[in-house]
C-alpha positions in Angstrom: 0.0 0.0 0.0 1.1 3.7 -0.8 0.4 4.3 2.8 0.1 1.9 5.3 -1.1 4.4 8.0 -3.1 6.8 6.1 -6.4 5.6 7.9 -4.6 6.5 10.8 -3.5 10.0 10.0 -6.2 11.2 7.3 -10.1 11.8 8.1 -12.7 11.0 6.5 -13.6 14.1 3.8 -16.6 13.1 0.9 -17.1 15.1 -1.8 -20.4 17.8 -1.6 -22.9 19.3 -2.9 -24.8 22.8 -3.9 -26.8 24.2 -1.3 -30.6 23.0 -1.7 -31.4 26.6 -2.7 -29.1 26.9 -5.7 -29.9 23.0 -6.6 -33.5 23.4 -6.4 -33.7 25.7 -9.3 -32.1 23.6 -11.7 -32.5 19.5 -13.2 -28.7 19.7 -13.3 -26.4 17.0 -11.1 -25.1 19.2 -8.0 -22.4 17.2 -6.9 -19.1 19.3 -6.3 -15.5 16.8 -6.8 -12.8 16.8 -4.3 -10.0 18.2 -5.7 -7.1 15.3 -7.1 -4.9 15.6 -4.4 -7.7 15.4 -1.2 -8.6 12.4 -3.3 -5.4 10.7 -3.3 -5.4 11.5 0.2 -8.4 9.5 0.8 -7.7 6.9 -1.5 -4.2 6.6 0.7 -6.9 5.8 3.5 -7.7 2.1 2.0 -5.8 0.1 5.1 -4.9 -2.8 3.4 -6.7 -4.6 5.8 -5.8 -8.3 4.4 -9.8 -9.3 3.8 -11.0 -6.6 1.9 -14.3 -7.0 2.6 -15.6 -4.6 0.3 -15.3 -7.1 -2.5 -17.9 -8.8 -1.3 -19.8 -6.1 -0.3 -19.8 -4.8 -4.3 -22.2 -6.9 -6.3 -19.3 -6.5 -9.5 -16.8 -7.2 -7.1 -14.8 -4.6 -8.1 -10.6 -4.4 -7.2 -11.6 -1.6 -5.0 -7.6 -1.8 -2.8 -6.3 -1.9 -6.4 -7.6 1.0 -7.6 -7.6 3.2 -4.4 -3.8 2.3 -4.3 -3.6 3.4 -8.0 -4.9 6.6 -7.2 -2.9 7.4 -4.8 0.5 6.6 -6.6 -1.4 9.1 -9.1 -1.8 6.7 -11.7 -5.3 7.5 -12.5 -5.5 5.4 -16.5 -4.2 1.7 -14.8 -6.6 3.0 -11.9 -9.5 3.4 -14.9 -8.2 -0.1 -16.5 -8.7 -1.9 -13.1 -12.2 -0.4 -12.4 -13.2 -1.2 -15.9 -12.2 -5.1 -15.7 -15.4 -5.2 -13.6 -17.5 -2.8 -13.9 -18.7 -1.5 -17.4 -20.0 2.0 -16.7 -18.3 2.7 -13.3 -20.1 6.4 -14.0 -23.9 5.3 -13.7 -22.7 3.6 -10.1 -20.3 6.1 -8.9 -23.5 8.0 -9.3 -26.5 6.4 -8.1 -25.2 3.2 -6.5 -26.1 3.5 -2.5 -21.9 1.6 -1.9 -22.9 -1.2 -0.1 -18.7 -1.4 -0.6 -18.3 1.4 1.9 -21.0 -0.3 4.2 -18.6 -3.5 4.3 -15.1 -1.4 4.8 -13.0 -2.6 7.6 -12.8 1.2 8.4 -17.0 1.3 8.5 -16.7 -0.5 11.9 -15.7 3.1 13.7 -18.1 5.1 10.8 -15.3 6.1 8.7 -15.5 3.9 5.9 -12.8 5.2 2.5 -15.0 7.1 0.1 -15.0 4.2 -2.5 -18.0 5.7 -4.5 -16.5 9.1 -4.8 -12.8 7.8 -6.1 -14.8 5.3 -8.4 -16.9 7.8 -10.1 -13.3 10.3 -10.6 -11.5 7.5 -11.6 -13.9 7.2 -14.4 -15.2 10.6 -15.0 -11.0 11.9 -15.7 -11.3 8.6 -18.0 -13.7 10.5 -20.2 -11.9 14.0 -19.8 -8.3 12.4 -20.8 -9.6 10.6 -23.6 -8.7 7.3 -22.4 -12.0 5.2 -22.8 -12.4 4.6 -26.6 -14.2 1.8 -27.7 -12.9 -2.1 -28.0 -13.9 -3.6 -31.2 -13.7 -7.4 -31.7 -10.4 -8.0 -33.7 -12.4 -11.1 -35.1 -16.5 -11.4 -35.2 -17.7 -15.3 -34.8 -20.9 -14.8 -37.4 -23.0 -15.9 -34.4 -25.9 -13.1 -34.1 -27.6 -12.6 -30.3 -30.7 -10.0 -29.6 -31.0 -8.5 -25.9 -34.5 -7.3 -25.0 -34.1 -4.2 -22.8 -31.5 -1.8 -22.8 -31.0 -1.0 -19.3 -28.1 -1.9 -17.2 -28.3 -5.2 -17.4 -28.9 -5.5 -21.3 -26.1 -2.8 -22.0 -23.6 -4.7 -20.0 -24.4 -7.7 -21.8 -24.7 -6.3 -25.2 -21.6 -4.4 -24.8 -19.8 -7.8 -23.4 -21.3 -9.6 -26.3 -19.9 -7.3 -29.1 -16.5 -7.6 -27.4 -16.2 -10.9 -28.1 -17.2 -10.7 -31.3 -20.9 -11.1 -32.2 -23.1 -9.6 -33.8 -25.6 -8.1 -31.3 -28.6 -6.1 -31.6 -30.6 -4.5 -28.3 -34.3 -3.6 -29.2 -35.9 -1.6 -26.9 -39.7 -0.6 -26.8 -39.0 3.7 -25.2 -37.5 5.6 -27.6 -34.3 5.9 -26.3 -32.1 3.6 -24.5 -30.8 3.4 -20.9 -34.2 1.8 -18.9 -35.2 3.1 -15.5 -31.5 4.7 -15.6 -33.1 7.1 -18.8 -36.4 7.3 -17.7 -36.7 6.3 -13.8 -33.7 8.6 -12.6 -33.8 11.8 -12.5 -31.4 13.7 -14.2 -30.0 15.8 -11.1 -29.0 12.3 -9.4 -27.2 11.4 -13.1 -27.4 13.1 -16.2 -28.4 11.1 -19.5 -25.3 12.7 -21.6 -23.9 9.5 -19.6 -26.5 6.7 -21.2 -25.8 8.4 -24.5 -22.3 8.5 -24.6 -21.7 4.7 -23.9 -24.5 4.0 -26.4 -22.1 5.5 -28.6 -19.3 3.8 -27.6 -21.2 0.5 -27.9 -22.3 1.7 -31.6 -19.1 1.9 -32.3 -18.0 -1.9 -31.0 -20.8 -3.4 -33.1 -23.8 -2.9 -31.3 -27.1 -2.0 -33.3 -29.9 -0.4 -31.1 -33.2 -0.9 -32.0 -35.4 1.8 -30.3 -39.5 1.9 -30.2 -39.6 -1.7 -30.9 -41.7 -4.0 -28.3 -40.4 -7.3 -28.3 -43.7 -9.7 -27.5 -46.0 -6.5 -29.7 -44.0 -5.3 -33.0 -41.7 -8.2 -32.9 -42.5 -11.5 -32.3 -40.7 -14.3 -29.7 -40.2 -17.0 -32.3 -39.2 -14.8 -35.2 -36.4 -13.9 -32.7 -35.3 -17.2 -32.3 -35.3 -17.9 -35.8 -33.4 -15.0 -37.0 -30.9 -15.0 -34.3 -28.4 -17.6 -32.6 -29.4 -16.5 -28.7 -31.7 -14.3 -27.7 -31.3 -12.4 -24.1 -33.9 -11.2 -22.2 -33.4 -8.2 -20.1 -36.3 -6.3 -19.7 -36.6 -5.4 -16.0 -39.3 -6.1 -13.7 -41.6 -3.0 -14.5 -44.8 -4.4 -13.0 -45.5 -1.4 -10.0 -47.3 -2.5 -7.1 -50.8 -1.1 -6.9 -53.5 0.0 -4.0 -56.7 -0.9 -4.3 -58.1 1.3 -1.3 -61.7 3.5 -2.0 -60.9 6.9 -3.6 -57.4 4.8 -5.6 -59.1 5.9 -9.3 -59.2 9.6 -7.9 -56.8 11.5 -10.8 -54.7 12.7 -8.4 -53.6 9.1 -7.5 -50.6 8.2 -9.7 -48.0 5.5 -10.0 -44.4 7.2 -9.3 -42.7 6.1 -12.7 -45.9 8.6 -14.9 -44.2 11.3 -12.8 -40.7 10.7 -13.2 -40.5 9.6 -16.9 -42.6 12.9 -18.0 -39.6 14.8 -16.0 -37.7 13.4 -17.4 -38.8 13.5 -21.2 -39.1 17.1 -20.3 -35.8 17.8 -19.7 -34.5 16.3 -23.2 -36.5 18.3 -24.9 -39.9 16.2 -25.7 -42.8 18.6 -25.7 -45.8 17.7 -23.4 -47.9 16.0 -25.5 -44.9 13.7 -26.2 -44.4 13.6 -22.6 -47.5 13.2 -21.2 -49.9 10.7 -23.2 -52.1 10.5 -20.3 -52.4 13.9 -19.2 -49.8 16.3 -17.8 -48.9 15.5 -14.1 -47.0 18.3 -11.7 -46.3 18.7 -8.2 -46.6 22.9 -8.9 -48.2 24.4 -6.0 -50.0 21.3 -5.0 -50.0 19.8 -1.8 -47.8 15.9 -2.4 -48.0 12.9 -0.6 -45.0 10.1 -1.7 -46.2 6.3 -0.4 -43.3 4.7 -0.3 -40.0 5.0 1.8 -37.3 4.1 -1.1 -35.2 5.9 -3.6 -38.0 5.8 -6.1 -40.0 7.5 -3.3 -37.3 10.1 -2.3 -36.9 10.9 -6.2 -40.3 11.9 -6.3 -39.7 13.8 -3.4 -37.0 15.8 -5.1 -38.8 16.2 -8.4 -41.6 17.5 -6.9 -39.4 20.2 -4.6 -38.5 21.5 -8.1 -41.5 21.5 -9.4 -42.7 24.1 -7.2 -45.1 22.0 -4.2 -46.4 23.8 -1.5 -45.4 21.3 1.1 -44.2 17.2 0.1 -44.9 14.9 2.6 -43.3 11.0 2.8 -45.3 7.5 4.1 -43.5 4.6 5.2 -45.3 1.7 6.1 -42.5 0.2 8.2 -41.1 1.7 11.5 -38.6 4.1 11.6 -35.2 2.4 11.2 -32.5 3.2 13.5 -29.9 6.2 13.8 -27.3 3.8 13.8 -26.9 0.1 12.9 -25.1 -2.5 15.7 -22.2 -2.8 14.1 -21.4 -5.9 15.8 -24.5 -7.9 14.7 -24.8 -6.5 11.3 -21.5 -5.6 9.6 -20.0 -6.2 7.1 -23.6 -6.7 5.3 -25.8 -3.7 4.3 -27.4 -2.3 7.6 -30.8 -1.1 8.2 -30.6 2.1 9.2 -32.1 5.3 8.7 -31.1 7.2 5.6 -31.5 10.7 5.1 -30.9 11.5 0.9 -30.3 14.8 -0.6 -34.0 15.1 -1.6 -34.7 14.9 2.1 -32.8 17.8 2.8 -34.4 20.1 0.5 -37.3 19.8 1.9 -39.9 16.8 3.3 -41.6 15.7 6.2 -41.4 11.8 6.9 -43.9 9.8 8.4 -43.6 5.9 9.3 -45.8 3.2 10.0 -48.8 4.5 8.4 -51.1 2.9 6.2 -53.6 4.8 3.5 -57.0 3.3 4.1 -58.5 5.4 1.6 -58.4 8.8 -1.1 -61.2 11.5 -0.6 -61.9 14.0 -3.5 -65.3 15.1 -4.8 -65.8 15.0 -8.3 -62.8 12.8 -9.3 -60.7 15.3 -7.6 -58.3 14.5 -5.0 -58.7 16.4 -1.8 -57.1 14.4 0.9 -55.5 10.9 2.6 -57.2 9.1 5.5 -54.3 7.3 7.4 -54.0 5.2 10.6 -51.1 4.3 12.5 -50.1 0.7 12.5 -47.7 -1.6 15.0 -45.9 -4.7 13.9 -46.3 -7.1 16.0 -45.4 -11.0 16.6 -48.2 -13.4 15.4 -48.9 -16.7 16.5 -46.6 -17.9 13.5 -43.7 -16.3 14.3 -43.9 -13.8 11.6 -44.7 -9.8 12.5 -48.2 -8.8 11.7 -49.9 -5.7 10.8 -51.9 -4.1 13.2 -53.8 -0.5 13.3 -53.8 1.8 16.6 -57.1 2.0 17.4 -58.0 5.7 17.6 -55.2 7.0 15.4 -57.1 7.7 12.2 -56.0 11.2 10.8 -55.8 13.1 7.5 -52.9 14.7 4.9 -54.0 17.3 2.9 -53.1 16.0 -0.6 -53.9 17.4 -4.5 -51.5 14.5 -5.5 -50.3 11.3 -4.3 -47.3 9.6 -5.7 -47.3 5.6 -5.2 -43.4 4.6 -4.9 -44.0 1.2 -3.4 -41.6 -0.8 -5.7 -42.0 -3.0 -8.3 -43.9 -6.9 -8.1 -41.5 -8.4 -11.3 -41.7 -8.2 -14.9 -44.8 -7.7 -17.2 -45.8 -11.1 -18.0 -47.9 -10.1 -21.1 -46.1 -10.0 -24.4 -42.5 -11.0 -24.3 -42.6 -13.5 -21.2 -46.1 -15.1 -22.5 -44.4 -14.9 -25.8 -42.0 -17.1 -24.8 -43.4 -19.6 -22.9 -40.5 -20.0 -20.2 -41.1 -20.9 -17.0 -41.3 -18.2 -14.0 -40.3 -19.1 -10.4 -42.5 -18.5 -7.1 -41.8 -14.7 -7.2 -43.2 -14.7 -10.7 -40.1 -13.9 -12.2 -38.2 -14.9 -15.3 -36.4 -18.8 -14.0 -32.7 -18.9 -14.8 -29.8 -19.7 -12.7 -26.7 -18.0 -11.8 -24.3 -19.8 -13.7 -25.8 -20.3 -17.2 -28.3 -17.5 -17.4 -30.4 -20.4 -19.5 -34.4 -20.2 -19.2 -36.4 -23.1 -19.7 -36.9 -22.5 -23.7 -33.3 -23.4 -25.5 -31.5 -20.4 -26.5 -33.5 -18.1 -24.7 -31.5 -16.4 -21.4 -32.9 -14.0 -19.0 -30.5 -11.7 -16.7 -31.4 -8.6 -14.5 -34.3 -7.5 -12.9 -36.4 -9.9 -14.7 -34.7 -12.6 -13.7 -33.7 -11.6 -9.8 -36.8 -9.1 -9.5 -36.5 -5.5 -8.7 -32.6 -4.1 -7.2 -29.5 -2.2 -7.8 -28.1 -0.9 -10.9 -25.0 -2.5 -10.0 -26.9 -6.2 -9.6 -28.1 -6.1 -12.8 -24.4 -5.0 -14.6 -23.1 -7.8 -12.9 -26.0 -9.7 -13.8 -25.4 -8.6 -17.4 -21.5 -9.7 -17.7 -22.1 -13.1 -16.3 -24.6 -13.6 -18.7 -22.9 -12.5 -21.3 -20.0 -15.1 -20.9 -22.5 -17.9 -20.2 -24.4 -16.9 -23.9 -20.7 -17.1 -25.3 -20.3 -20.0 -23.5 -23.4 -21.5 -25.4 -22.5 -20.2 -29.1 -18.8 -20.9 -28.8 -17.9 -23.9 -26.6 -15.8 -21.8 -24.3 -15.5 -17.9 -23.3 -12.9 -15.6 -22.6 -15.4 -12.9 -21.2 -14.9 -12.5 -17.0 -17.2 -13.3 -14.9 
């Protein structure tokens, strides 16, 4: 290690952010960088601690020692190499990745875990500004031909994979632009879509052929897939929202959280609101908003709707409040339940937890208002903790719009999956292993979201690489690709 007692001698220092008045007027990302050498400085803080847990605690398993000891002997492009054996597009985590790395740092045990996120997303962000990541075209193509259904994480960190080892792959994709949840679901001050587009173009370059507006299981059938194509990958997500079904639920101001953010979203690059907005236009200006749901997806509406211009945003959680602070000694190095405060929250939210919604009030189809009670979770008879509602703690929230950010059930079975006729496990979702990616239907693989159900963009790029070596695997007898 550079610096064998840097952990001892340096303190933490992350890198920050705009004020929430100067943020707030703007869709832009507000994060400010450390400057190189405080960044070296905390990259000198990586202890070399012998069992670097944070391996396991990354999904991709990134080199993270490696790289922080590259950094600090300021060698930033075998730094960018390292991270880039593992990790695809280190820019959409070192974004919007919540570092369960930094939860499982040796140094996390006295709260002062190295800044991993912060020296992964520099690492790759000078990458871009030095000119060093150019694209990595096949030297020889194999004549084998895959599609991937679904170009968010997980099908661009397969495609891409796929084209560098030589196939021919083509990525449809029913929006009208590529990137998933990470083009339509994020917002754009968390991370910035110039990102998605400027990998799509580096994938463009190594072979790949997007296919955008195209609904695989609608436009394009299943089997004419199969026959036109050696493999066919299906990434598409699990997109099916969890719904309510409480009186006063068809009220128009009751709306899922993805309408909201996607018509941001679209927005901001530029689609006009009828482009936008096929269902009507939705804002939080100088309404009164209610977010169900304790989550990022939840805090993101949060934040959209502070810049939208609400008179007041209020959160629901139906679970207790977490914690303060986690026991480290029962819980580390895994990801700890605690209570998390995001930047949204600052700018501007009231949280509420363990309340349920028993039912929307409006007149005229109008919202007006939520009727809430308190709930307890209790032990049942089974062993499992029940719900149960405080007698006498009924009360209301004043709401003109309520946002539900409860999470996602799977993937759509309609179209594609019925399509294809593989088999789903108990969860509903698409059935394929860990190791060869393979569905039930030969040549068919699913990876992702749809395959794992809903979690982390950095879940479903590892996802997306280890099915892209197991699909080589399959056409080739053997692969080269990492795991």
């Amino acid at each position: 290690m550079g610096k064998p007692t840097g952990f001892l001698e340096i303190e933490r220092r992350d890198r920050g952010y705009a004020k929430p008045e100067e943020r707030l007027k703007h869709y832009h990302e507000f994060i400010k960088p450390l400057p190189d050498a405080d960044l070296r400085a905390q990259a000198s803080r990586c202890m070399n601690c012998g069992i670097p847990f944070c391996h396991n605690g990354c999904p991709v398993n990134n080199m993270i020692p490696d790289w922080n000891h590259l950094v600090y002997a300021d060698d930033w492009k075998n730094a960018l190499e390292t991270l880039h054996s593992t990790n695809n597009f280190p820019e959409f985590t070192g974004r919007i990745c919540p570092a369960p790395c930094e939860a499982a740092c040796t140094l996390n045990i006295e709260d002062t875990p190295v800044t991993i996120k912060s020296i992964e997303c520099q690492i790759v962000d000078r990458g871009w500004e030095e000119g060093w990541i150019t694209p990595q075209i096949a030297a020889v193509k194999t004549g084998k031909r895959v599609a991937v259904v679904g170009s968010g994480p997980a099908g661009m960190a397969c495609a891409q994979q796929l084209a560098r080892a030589g196939h021919a792959v083509t990525m449809f994709e029913k929006s009208d632009r590529i990137g998933g949840l990470l083009r339509y679901g994020i917002p754009d001050f968390k991370m910035e879509k110039h990102l998605i587009n400027r990998r799509g173009q580096q994938m463009e370059a190594e072979g790949v052929e997007f296919r955008t507006s195209v609904e695989v299981g609608v436009m394009v059938s299943v089997p004419s897939l199969l026959e036109n194509f050696d493999a066919v990958v299906m990434a598409g997500g699990a997109e099916q929202p969890r719904r309510v079904d409480w009186p006063g639920s068809e009220l128009s101001g009751v709306r899922l959280a993805m309408e909201f953010l996607t018509q941001q979203n679209k927005r901001n690059a530029g689609d006009d609101e009828l482009r936008a907005a096929p269902r009507g236009t939705l804002s939080a200006k100088d309404k009164h908003v209610v977010v169900i749901g304790g989550g990022d997806t939840g805090s993101d509406c949060v934040g959209t709707s502070n810049r939208q211009g609400a008179l007041s945003v209020t959160q629901l959680e139906i679970m207790p409040r977490p914690p303060e602070k986690e026991n480290k000694s029962l819980v580390w190095p895994d990801w700890p339940m605690r209570l998390r405060t995001s930047t949204s929250h600052d700018e501007g939210c009231e949280r509420d937890w363990s309340v349920l919604t028993k039912r929307a009030l409006g007149q005229r189809g109008v919202l007006e208002a939520l009727e809430c009670v308190r709930v307890e979770w209790i032990k049942g008879a089974d062993g499992r903790q029940e719900l149960r509602e405080i007698e006498g703690s009924e009360f209301q929230l004043k709401a003109d719009l309520v946002l539900l950010a409860m999470g996602f059930i799977g993937p759509r079975t309609t179209g594609m999956i019925e399509q294809s006729g593989v088999e789903l496990d108990a969860r509903g979702n698409v059935k394929a292993d860990t190791l060869s990616y393979a569905t039930s239907e030969a040549r068919l693989f699913s990876c992702g979201d749809m395959r794992r159900g809903q979690s982390l963009v950095v879940w479903a790029i590892r996802e997306g690489r280890q099915c892209a070596r197991a699909v080589d695997e399959m056409l080739m007898g053997e692969s080269l690709l990492p795991r």
